[in-house]
N, C-alpha and C positions, 0 to 999 in steps of 0.2 A: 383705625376705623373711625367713623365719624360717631357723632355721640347720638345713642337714639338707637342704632342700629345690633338688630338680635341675631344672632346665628345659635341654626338648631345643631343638637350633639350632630346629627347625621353630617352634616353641614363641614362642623369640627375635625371629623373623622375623616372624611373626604377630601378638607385641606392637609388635616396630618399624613395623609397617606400619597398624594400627589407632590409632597413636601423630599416624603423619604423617597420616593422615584428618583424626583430630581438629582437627590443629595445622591443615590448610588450609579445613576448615570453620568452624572457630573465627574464622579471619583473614578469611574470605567476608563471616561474619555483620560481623565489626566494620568489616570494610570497605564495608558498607551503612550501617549508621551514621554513617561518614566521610563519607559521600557524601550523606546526607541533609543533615548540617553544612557541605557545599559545601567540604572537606578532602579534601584528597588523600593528606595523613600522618595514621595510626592514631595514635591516644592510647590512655592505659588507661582513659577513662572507655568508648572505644568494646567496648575488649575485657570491661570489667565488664557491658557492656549484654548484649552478644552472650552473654556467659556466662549472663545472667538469659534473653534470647531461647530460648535455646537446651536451657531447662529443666537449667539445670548450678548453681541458685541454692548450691548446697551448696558451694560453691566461689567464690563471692562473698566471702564473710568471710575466706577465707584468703588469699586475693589481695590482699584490701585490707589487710589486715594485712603479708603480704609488700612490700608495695608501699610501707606507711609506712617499714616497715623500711629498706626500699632507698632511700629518697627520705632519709632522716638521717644512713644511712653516705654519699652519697653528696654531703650538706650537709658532713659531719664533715671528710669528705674535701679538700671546696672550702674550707672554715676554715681546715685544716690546710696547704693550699697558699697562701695569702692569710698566714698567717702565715710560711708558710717564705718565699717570698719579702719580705714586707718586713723580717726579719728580715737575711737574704741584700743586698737593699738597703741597710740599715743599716747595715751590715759594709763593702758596699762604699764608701759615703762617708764610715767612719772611717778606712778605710784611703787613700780621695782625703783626706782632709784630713790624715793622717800624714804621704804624702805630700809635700802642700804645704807642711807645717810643714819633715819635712825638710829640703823646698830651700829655704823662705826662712832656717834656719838655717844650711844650707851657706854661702848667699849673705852672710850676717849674717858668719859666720866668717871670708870671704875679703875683705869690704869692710875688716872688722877689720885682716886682715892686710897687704891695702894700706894703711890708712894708717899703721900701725906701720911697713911698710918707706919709707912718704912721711917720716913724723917722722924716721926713721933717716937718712934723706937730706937 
């Protein structure tokens, strides 16, 4: 809204309520869709359709665009976890192989020492 501009509660209430119209007529239409596809779970192709049923075509392009958007951060995202964890992986089997070098050098160290105290005997 522009700056300057007051909306009374009524006002409010009248947008929230024409809002949730929309939203459950919206979800009707694409839940027909669903059902013609023999689905039981909505998709956004069902809601791009319902949007064009529903004479809202003006709203098709923004959604699809919103939509790629959301579908790459939400790639970006899954990249970014697919990398933390094998990185996290990584980490943890240099730190199992530190590890195991440790003890085989402990072990290395103490064989040593027995048989210096076997020679000394």
């Amino acid at each position: 809204l522009p700056d300057g501009v007051n909306i009374s509660k009524e006002a409010r209430s009248a947008i929230s309520r024409a809002a949730s119209v929309f939203v459950l007529y919206a979800t009707s239409c694409a839940n027909n869709f669903a059902m013609k596809g023999k689905r039981k779970t909505l998709n956004a192709s069902d809601v791009l359709s319902a949007m064009e049923e529903m004479e809202f075509q003006r709203f098709v392009a923004p959604l699809k665009e919103s939509l790629e958007v959301y579908r790459r951060e939400q790639k970006g995202k899954k990249e970014a976890r697919k990398d933390k964890d094998k990185k996290a992986d990584s980490e943890e089997q240099d730190k199992s192989r530190e590890e195991e070098n440790d003890d085989d050098d402990e072990r290395m160290e103490e064989e040593e020492q027995n048989d210096e105290e076997e020679v000394d005997n």
